[in-house]
C-alpha positions in Angstrom: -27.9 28.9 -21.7 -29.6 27.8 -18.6 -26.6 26.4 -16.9 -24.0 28.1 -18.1 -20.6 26.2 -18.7 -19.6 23.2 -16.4 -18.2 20.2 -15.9 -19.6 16.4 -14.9 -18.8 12.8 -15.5 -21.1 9.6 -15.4 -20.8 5.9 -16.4 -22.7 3.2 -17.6 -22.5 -0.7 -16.9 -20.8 -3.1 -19.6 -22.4 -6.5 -20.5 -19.3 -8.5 -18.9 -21.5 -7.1 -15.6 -24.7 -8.5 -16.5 -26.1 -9.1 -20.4 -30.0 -8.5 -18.7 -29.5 -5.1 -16.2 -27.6 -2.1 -17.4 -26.8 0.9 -15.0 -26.0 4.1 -15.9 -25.5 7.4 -13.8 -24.2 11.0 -14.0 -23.2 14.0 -12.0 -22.9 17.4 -13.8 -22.2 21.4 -12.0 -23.4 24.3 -13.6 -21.3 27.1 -13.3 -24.0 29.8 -14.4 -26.6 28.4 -11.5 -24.1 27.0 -9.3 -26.0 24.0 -8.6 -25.2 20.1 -9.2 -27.3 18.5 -11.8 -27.8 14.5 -12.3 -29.8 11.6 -12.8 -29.6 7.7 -13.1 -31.6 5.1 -15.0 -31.8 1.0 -14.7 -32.7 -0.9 -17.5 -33.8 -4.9 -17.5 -33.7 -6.7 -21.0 -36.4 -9.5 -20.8 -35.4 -10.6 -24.5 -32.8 -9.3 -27.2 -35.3 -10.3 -30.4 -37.3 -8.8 -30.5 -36.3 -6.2 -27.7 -38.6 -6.1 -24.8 -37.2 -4.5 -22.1 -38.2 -1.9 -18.6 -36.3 1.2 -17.9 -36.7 3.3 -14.9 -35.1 7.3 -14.7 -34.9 9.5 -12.3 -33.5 13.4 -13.0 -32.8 16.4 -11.0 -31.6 18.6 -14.1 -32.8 20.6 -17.2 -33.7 19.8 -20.4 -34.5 22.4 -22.8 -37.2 20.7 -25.7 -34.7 20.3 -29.0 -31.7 20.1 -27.2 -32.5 16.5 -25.7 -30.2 13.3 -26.6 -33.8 11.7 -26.9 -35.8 14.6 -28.5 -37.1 13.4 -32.0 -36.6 9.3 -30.2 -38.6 7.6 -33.1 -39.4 4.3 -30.4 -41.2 7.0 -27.8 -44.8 7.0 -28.2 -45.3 10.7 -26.6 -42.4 11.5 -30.0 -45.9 11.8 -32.1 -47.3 13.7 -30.0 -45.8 16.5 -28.6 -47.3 19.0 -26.2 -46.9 22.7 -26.5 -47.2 25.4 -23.7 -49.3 28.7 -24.4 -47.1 30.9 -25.6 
């Protein structure tokens, strides 16, 4: 573990607040590092069907590859792709 155990909380914006722009943002501590961890994103649907929509993210954490929410994503074209680091 990088972080060690800890606690957080975030949140995330319902369509009775807007059915085009959803919010979302979280606040995490690791005990291990002793450091505060979080991020944010906003998202704007142009159309439902077919989806077309513009996200933007910003992160001041650590993700370890295979342990990601989003790590084998099959609508993220870098998914095909991957890069490796020399070992």
């Amino acid at each position: 573990m990088l972080k060690g155990p800890g606690s957080g909380f975030g949140g995330r914006t319902a369509n009775s607040f807007s059915r085009k722009i959803q919010l979302e943002a979280y606040l995490a501590y690791g005990t291990l590092d002793g450091k505060f961890k979080g991020g944010g994103d906003i998202l704007y649907m142009f159309n439902k069907n077919p989806r077309r929509d513009l996200a933007l993210e910003y992160k001041w954490d650590v993700e370890q590859i295979g342990l990601s929410p989003n790590a084998f994503a099959t609508d993220n074209i870098l998914s095909s792709s991957p890069s490796r680091a020399e070992q």
